[in-house]
C-alpha positions in Angstrom: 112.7 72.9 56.5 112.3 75.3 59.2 116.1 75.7 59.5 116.6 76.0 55.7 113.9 78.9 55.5 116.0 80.9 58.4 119.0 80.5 56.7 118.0 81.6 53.2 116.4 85.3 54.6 118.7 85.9 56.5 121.8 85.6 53.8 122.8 87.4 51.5 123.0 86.9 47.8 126.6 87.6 47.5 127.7 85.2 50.9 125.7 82.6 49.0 127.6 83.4 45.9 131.1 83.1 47.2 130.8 80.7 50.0 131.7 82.8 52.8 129.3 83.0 56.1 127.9 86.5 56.2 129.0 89.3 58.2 127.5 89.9 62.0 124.5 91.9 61.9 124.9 95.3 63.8 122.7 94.7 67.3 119.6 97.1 67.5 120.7 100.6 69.0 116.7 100.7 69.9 116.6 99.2 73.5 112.5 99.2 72.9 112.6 97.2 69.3 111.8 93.4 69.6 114.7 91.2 69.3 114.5 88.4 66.4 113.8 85.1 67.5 113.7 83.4 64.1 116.7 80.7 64.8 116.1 80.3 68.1 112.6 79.3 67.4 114.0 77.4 64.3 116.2 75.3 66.3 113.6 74.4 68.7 111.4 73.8 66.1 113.9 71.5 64.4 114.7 69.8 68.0 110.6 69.1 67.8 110.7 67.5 64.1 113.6 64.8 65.4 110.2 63.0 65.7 109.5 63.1 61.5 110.3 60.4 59.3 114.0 61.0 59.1 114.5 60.2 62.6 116.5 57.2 63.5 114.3 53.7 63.6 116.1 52.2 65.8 116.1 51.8 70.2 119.1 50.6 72.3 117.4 48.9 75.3 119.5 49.3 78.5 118.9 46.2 80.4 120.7 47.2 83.3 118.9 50.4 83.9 115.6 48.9 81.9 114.8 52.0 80.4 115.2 53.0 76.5 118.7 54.8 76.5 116.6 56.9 73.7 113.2 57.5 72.9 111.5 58.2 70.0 107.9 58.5 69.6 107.1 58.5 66.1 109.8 56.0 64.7 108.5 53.5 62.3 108.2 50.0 64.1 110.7 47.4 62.1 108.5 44.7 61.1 108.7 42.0 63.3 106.1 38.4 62.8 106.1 37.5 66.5 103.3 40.8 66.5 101.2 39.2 64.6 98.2 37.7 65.7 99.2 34.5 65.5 103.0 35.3 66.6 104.5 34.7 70.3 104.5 38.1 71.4 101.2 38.6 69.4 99.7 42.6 70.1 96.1 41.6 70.1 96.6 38.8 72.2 98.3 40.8 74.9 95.5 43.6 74.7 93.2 40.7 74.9 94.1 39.3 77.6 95.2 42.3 79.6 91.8 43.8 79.0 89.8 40.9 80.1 92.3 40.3 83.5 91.2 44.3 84.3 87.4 44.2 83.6 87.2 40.4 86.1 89.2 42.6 88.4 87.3 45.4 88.7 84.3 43.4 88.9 85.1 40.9 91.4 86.5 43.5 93.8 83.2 45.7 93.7 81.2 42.3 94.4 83.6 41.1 96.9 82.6 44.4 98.5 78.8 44.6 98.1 78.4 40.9 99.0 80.8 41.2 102.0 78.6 44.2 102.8 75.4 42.9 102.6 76.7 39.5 104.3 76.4 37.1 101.9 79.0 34.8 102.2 79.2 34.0 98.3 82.0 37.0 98.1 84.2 34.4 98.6 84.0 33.3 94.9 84.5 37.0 93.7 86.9 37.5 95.9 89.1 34.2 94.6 88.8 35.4 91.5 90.3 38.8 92.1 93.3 37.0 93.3 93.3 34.8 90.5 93.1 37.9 87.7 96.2 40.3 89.8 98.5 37.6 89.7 97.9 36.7 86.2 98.5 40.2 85.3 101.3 40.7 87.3 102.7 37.9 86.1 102.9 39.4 82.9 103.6 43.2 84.0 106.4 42.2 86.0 108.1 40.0 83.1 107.3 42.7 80.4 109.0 45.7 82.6 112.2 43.6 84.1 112.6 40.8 81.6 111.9 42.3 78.0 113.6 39.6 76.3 111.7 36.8 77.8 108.2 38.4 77.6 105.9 36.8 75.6 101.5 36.6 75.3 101.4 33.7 77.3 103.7 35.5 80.3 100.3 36.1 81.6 100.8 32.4 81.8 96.8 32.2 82.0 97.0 29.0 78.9 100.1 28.0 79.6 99.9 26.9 83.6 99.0 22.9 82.7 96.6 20.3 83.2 97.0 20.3 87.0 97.0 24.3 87.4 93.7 24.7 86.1 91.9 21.4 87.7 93.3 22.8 91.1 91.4 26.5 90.4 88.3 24.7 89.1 88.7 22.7 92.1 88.5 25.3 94.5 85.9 27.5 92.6 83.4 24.2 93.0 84.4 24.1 96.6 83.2 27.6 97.4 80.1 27.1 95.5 79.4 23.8 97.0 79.8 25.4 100.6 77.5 28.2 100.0 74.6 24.9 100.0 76.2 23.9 103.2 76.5 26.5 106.1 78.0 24.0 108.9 80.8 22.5 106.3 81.2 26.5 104.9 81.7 28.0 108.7 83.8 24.7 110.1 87.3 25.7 111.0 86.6 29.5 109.7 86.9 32.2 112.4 85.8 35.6 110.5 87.5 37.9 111.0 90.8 36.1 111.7 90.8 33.7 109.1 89.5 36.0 106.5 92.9 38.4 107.9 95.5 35.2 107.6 94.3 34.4 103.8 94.7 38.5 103.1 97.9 38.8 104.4 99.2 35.7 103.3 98.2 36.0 99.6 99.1 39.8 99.4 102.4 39.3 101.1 103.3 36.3 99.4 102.2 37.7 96.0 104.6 40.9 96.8 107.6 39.0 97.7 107.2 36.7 94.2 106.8 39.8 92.1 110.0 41.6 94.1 111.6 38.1 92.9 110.5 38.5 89.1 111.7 41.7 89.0 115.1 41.3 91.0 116.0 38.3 89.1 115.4 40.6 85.3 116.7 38.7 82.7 117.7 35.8 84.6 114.1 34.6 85.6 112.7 32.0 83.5 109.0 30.5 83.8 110.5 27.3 82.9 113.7 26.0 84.3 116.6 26.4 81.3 118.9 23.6 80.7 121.7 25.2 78.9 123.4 28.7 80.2 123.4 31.8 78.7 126.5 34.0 78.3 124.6 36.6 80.6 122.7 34.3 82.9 123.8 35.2 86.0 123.8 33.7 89.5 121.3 35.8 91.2 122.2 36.6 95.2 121.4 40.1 96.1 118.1 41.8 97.4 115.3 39.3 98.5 117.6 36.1 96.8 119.8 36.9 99.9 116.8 35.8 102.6 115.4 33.1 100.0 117.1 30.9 97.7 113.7 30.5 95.6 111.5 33.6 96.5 109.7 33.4 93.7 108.5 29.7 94.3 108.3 30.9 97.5 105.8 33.6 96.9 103.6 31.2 94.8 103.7 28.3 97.5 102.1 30.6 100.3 100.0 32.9 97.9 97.7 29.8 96.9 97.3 28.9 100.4 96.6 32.1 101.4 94.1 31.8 98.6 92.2 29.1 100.1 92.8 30.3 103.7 90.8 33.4 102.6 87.9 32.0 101.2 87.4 28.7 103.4 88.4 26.2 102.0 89.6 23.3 103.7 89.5 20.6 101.1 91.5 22.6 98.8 93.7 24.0 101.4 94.9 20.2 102.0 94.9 19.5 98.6 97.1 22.5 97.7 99.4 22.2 100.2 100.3 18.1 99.6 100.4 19.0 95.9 102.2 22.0 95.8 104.8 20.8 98.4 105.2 17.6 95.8 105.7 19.5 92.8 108.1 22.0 94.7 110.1 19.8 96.7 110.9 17.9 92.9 111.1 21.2 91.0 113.7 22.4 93.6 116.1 18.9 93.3 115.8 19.1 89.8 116.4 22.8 89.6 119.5 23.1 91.5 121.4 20.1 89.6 121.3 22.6 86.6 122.5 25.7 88.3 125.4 23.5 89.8 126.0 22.4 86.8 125.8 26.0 85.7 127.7 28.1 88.6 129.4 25.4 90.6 130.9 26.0 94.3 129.4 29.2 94.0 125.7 28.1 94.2 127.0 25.0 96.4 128.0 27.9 99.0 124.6 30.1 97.9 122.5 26.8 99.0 124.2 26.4 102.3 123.4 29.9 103.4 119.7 31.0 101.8 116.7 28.4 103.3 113.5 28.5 100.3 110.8 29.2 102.9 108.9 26.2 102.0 108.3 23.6 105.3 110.8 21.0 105.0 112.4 21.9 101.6 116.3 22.5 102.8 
């Protein structure tokens, strides 16, 4: 509209009338007189509006790049059922869950720090649950930034971990709680501050080097192994895949012992590691038939030269 109005006073009747553009308007001999800014402020006015209704609905996602090649902030959303509430990549549920990871978060920390402070030694609990709440949203960050296709509510992979996943947390949570009634079991084979400096590093680190692995592997990574390949799935070997040959197993392996090296638990600890080294140690066999299935000499040749980190899994 804006464009339209400049036009019409600016014409003529008779260049209207005939078809012709008008003639050039003589400049202003008057150094001093304000020059006329209508279509330059029309244009950008116009470049403004490519955010109406009549701009174009639709986004090109550039995978490699993982940005939107273009951007438009007011574009109708096509309708898609997977929103929904009760759809896969439900809204509400994401909000839901993102909201409630941030507010245990944010609380845990601050009691982590005011127990740790006023030495009680309870700030272990807090303090598992912060770990617990950043890799469950990280989980899901990571996935939703590098690997739109694949992201999904349950990326935060918070009701979707199994059976054993769970137990194993409720497990450990007991453990602290049980040790806070027993001071000699609780400070057996803990040496504050070193121990306390081990589980920090190790569940930090480890948790970093998983979510460099999410988001170097983009579209390739998979929560679940896949059985049948993709016409992009690619054999990932560059970056952190070029030290470890599963660095995101890797990263998950030592960030729940760091976990339980952090807080004290010994029971858990032992528990963690035989069942986690188990469940690995199959997952890995399994894993690799499939992807030599998929990419042939060139993982055979991948697996010779990358270890996977984890003690005793060639």
């Amino acid at each position: 509209m804006a464009r339209k109005s400049a036009s019409s006073s600016a014409t003529p009747s008779t260049a209207a009338s005939n078809g012709h553009p008008p003639p050039p308007t003589p400049a202003n001999d008057d150094p001093t007189a304000p020059t006329s800014t209508t279509h330059d402020h029309a244009s950008s006015t116009s470049d403004d509006d490519d955010d109406s209704d009549t701009a174009p609905t639709t986004y090109h996602y550039d995978f490699a790049n993982s940005r939107f090649q273009t951007r438009y902030r007011n574009a109708p959303v096509p309708y898609d059922p997977s929103l929904l509430p009760a759809g896969s990549r439900s809204l509400s549920s994401i909000g839901t869950q993102a909201f409630s990871l941030g507010v245990v978060f944010a609380f845990t920390l601050c009691a982590t720090a005011w127990l740790a402070n006023e030495n009680y030694t309870i700030w272990r609990l807090p303090a598992f649950f912060t770990c617990l709440s950043s890799f469950h949203f990280l989980e899901y960050w990571t996935t939703a930034t590098y690997n739109v296709p694949n992201c999904r509510a349950e990326s935060f992979i918070i009701f979707s971990n199994g059976y054993a996943y769970n137990t194993a947390h409720a497990l450990a949570t007991l453990e602290i709680i049980t040790s806070a009634f027993f001071p000699a079991y609780r400070a057996f084979l803990v040496y504050p501050p070193y121990t306390i400096a081990v589980g920090v590093f190790l569940s930090i680190g480890a948790q970093i080097i998983r979510s460099i692995a999410m988001a170097t592997a983009g579209t390739n990574f998979n929560h679940t192994p896949v059985q049948t390949r993709k016409a992009d799935h690619e054999l990932v070997t560059k970056g952190i895949y070029g030290w470890l040959r599963h660095p995101s197993y890797f990263g998950f392996f030592w960030w729940a012992l760091g976990t339980q090296v952090l807080v004290g638990n010994k029971m858990c600890l032992f528990g963690y590691l035989i069942v986690l080294w188990t469940f690995f140690h199959r997952r890995i066999i399994a894993e690799e038939k499939t992807l030599m299935a998929f990419f042939g000499k060139d993982y055979e040749d991948f697996r010779k030269r990358t270890p996977t980190g984890i003690p005793f899994i060639r």
